[in-house]
N, CA, C and O atoms as CSV, one atom per row, in Angstrom:
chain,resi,resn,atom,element,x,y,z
A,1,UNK,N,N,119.345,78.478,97.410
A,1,UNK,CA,C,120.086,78.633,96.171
A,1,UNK,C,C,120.958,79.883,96.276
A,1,UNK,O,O,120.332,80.886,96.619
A,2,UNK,N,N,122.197,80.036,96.069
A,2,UNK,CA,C,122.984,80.876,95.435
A,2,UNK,C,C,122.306,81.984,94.513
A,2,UNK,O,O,121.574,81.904,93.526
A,3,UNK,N,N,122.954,83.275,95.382
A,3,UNK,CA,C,122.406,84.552,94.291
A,3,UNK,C,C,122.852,84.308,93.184
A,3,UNK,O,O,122.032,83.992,92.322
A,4,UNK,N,N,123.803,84.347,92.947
A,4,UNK,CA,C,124.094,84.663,91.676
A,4,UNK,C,C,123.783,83.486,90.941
A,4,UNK,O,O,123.973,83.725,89.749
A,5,UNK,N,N,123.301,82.057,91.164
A,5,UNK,CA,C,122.760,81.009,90.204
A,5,UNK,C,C,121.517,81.480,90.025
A,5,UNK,O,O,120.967,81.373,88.930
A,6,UNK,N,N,120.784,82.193,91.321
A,6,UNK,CA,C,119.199,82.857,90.636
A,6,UNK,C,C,119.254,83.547,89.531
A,6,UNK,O,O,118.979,83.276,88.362
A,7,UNK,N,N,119.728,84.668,90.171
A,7,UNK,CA,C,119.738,85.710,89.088
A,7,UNK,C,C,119.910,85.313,87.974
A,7,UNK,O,O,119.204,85.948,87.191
A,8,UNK,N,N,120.993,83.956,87.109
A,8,UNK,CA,C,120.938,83.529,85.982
A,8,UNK,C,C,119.721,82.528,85.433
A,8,UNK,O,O,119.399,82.333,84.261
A,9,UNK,N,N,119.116,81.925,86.707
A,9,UNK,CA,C,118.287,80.851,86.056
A,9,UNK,C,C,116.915,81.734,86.350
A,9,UNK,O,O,115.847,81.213,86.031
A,10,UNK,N,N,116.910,82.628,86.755
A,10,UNK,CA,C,115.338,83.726,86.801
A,10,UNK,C,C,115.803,84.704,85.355
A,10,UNK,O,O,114.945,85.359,84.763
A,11,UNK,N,N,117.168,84.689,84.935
A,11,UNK,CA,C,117.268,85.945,83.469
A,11,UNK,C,C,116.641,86.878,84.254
A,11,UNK,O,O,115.572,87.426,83.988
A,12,UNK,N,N,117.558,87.111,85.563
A,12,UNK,CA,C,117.427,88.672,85.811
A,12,UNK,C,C,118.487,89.120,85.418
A,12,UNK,O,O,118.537,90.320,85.148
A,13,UNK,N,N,119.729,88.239,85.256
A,13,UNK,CA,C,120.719,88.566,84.771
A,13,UNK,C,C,120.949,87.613,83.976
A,13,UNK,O,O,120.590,86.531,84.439
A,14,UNK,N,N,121.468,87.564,82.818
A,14,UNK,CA,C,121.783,87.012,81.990
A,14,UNK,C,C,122.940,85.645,82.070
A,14,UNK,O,O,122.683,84.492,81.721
A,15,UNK,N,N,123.982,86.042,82.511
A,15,UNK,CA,C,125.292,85.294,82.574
A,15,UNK,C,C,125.397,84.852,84.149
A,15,UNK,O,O,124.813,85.464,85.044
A,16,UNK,N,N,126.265,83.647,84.370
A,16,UNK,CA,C,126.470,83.667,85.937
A,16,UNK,C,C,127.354,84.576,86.134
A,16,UNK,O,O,127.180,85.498,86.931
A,17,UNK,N,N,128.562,84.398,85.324
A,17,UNK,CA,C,129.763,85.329,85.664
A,17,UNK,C,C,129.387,86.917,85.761
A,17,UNK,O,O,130.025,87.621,86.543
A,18,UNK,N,N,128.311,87.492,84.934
A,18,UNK,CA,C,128.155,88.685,84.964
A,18,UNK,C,C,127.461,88.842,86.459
A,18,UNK,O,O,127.787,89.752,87.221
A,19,UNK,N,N,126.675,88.057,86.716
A,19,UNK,CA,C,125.868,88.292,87.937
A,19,UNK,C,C,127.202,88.371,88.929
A,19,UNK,O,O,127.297,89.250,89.785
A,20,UNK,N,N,127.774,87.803,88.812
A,20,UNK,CA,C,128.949,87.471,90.237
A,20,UNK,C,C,129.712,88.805,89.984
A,20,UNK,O,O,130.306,89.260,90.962
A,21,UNK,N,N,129.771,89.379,89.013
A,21,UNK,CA,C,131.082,90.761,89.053
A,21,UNK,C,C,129.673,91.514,89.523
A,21,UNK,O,O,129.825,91.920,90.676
A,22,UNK,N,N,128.510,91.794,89.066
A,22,UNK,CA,C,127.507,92.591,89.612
A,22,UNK,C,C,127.326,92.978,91.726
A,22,UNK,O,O,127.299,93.950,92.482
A,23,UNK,N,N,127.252,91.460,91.792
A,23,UNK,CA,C,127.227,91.184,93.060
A,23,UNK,C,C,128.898,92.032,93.705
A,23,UNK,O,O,128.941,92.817,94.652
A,24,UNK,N,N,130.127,91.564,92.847
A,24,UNK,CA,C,131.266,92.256,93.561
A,24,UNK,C,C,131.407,93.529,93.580
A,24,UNK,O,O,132.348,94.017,94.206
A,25,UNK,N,N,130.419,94.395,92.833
A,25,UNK,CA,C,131.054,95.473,92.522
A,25,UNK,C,C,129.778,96.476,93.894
A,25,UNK,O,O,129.822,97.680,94.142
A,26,UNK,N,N,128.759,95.384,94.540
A,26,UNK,CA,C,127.955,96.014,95.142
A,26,UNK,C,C,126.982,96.691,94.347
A,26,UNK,O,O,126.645,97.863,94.520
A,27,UNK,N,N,126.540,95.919,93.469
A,27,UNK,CA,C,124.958,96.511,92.681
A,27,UNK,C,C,123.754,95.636,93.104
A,27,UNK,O,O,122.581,95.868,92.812
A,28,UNK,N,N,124.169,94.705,93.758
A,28,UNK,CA,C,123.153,93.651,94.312
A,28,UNK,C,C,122.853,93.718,95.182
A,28,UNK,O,O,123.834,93.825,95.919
A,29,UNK,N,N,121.404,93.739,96.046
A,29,UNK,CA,C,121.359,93.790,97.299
A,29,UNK,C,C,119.794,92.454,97.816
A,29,UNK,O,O,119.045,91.951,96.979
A,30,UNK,N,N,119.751,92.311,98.676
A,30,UNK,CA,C,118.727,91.226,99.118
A,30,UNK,C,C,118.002,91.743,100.390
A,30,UNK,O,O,118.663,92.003,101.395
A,31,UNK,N,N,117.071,91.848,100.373
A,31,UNK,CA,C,116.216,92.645,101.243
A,31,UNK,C,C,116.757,93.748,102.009
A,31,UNK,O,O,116.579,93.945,103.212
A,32,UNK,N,N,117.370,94.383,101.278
A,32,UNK,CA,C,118.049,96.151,101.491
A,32,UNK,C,C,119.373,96.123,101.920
A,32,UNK,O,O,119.813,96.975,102.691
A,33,UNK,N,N,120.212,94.972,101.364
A,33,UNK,CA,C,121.593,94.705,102.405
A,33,UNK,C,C,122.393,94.120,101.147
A,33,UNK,O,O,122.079,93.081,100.566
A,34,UNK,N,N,123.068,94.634,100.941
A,34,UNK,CA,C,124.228,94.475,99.864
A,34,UNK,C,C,124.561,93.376,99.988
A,34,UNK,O,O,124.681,92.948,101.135
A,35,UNK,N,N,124.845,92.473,98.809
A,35,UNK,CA,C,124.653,91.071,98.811
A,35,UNK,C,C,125.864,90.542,98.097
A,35,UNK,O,O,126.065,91.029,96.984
A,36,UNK,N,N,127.075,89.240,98.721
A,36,UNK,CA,C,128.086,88.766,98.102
A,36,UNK,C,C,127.094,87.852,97.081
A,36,UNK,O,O,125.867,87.768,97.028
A,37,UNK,N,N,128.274,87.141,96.211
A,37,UNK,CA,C,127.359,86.328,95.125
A,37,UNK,C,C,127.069,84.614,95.644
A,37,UNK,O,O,126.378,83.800,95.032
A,38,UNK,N,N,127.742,84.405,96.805
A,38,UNK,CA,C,127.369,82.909,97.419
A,38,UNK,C,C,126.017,83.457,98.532
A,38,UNK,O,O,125.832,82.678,99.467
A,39,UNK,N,N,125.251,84.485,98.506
A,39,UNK,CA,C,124.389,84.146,99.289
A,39,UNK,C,C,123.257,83.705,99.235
A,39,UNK,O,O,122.522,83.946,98.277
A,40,UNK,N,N,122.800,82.775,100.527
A,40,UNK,CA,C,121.531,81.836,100.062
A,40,UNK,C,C,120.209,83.473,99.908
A,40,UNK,O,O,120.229,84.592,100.419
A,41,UNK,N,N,119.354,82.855,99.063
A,41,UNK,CA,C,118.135,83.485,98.507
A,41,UNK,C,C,117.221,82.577,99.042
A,41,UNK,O,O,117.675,81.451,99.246
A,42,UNK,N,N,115.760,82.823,99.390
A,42,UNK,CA,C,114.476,82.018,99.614
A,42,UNK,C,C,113.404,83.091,99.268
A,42,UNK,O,O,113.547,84.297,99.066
A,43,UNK,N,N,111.881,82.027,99.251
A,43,UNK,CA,C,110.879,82.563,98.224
A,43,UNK,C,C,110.701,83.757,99.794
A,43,UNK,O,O,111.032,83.617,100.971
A,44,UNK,N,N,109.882,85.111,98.874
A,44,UNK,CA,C,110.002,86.205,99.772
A,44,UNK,C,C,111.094,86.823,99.790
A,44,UNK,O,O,110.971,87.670,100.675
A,45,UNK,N,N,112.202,86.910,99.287
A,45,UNK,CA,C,113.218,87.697,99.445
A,45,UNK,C,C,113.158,88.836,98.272
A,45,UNK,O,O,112.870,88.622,97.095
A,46,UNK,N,N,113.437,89.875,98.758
A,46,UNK,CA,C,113.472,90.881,97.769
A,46,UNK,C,C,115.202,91.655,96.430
A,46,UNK,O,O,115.666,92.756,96.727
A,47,UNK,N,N,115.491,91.284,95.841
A,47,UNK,CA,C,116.212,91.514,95.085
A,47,UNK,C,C,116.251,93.085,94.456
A,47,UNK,O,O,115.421,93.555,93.678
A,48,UNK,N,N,117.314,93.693,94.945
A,48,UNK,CA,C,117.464,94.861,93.888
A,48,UNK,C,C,118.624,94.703,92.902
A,48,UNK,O,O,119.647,94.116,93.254
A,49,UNK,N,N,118.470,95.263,91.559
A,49,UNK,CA,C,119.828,94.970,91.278
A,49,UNK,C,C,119.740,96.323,90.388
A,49,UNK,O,O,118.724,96.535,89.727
A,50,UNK,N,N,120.895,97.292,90.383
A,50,UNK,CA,C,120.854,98.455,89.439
A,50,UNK,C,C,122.251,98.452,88.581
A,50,UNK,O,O,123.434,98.242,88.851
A,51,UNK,N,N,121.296,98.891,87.082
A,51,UNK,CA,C,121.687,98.543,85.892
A,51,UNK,C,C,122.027,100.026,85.568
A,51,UNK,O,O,121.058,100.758,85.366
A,52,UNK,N,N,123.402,100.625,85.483
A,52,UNK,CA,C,123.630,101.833,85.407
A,52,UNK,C,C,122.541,103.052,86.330
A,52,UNK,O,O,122.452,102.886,87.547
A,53,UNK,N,N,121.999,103.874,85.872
A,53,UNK,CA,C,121.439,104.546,86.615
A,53,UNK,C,C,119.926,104.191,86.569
A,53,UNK,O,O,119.137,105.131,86.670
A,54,UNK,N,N,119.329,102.636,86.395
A,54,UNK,CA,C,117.970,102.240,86.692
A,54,UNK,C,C,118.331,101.040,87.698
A,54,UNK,O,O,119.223,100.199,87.584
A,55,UNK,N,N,117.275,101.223,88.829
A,55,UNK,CA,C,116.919,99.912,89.727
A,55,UNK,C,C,116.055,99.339,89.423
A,55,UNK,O,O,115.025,99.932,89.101
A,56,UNK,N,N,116.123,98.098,89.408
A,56,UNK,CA,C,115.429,96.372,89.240
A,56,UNK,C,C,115.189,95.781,90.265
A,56,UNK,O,O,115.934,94.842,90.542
A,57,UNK,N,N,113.918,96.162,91.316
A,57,UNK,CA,C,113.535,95.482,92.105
A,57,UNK,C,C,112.460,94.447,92.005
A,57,UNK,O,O,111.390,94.638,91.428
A,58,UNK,N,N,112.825,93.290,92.629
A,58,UNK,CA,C,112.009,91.774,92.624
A,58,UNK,C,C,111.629,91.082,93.555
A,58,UNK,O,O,112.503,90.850,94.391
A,59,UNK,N,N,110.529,90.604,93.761
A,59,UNK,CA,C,110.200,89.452,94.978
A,59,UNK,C,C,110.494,87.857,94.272
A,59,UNK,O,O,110.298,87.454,93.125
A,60,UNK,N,N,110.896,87.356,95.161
A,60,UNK,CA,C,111.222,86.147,94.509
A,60,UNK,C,C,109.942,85.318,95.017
A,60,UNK,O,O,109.538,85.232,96.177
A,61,UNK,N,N,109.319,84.633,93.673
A,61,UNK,CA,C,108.197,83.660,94.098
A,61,UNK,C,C,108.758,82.222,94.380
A,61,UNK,O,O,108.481,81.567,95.384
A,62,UNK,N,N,109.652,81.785,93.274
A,62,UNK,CA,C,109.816,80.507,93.415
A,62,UNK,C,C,111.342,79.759,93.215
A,62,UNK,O,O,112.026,80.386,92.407
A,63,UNK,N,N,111.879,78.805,93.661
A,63,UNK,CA,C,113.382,78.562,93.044
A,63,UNK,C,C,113.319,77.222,92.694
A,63,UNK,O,O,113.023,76.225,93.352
A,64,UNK,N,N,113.702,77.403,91.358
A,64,UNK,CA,C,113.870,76.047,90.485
A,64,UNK,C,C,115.198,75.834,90.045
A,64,UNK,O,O,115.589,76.681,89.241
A,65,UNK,N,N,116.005,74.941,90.344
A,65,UNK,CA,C,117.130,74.762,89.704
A,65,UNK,C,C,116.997,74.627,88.432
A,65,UNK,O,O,118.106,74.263,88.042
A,66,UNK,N,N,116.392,74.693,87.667
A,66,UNK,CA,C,116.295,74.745,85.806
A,66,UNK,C,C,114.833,75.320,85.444
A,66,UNK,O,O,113.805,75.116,86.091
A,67,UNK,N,N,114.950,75.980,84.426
A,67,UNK,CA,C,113.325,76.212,84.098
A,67,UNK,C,C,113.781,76.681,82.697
A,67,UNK,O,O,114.896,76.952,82.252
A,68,UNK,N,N,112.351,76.685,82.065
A,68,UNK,CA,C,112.775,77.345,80.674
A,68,UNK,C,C,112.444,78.105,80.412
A,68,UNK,O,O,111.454,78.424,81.071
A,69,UNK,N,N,112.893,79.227,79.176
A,69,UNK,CA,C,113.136,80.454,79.439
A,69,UNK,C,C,111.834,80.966,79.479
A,69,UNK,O,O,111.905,81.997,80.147
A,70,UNK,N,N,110.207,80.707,78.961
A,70,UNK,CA,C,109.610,81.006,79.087
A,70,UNK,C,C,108.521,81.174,80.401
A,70,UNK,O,O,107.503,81.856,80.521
A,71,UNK,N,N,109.099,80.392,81.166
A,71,UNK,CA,C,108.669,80.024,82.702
A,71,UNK,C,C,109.738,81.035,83.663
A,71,UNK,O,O,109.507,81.199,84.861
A,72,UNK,N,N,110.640,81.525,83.140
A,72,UNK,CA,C,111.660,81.749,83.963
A,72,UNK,C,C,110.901,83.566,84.745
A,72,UNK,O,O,111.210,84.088,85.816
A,73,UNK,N,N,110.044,83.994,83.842
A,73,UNK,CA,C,109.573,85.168,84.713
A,73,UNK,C,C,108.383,84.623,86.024
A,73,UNK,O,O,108.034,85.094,87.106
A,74,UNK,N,N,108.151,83.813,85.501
A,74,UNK,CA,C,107.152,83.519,86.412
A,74,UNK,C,C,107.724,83.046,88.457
A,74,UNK,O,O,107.041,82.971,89.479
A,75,UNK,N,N,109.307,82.830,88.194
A,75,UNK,CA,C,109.714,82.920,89.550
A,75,UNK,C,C,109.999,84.352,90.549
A,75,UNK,O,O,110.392,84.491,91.707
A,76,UNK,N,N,109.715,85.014,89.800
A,76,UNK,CA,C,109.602,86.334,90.607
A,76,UNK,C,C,108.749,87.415,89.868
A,76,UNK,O,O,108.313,87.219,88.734
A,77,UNK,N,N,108.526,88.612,90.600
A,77,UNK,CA,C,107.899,89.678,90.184
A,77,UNK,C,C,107.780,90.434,90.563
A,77,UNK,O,O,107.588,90.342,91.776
A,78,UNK,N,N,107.766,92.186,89.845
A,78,UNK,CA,C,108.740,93.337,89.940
A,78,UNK,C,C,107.639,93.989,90.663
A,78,UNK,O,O,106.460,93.868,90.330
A,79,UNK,N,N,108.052,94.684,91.661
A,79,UNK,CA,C,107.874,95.400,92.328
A,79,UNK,C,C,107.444,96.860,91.726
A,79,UNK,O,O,107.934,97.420,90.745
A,80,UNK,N,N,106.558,97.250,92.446
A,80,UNK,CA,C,106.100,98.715,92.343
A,80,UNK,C,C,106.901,100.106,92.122
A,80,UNK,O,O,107.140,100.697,93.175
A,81,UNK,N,N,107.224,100.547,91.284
A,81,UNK,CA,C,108.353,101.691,91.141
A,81,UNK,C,C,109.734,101.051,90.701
A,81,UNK,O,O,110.853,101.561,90.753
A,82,UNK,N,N,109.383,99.889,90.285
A,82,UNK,CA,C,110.996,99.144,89.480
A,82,UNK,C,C,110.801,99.724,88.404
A,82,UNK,O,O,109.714,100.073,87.943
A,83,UNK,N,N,112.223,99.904,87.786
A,83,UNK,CA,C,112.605,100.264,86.167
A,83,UNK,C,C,111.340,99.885,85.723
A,83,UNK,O,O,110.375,100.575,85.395
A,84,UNK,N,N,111.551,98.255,85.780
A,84,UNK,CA,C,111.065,97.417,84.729
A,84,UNK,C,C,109.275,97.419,84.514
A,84,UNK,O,O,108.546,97.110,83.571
A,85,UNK,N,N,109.018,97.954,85.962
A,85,UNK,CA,C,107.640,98.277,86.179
A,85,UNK,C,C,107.008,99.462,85.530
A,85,UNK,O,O,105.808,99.631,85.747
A,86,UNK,N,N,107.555,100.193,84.868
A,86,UNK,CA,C,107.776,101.378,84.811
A,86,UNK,C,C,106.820,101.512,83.110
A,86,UNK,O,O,105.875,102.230,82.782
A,87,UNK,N,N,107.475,100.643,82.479
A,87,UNK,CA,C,107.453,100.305,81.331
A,87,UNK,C,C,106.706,99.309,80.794
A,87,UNK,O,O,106.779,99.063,79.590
């Protein structure tokens, strides 16, 4: 699957289009390597993505082309010392 379709159907990011300017501007990276927005993702891959001055790091568990929004955390999960872990 396409980064930037994850990132929207996991609501790590919200929008596709936002994910794709994210990815252009180099805030995205995939197992430590700066990531365009057509690149393939698989389960095990690690996602960073930083949101002004916080990083959002993720392992990706699973890829579903649709899920609903309440299932949608359950395809990945945040890493140790992420923002989101934090909190």
């Amino acid at each position: 699957m396409r980064l930037d379709k994850y990132l929207k159907v996991s609501r790590l990011i919200k929008r596709r289009t936002v994910a794709n300017e994210a990815c252009d501007a180099g805030r995205v990276s995939v197992n430590g390597k700066v990531a365009k927005a057509s690149q393939d993702v698989k389960v095990g891959d690690t996602i960073s993505v930083r949101f002004g001055d916080k990083l959002v790091e993720a392992e990706i568990l699973s890829i579903t082309e649709t899920v609903r929004k309440e299932e949608a955390k359950e395809m990945y999960r945040y890493l140790p010392g992420s923002a989101k872990d934090e909190g």
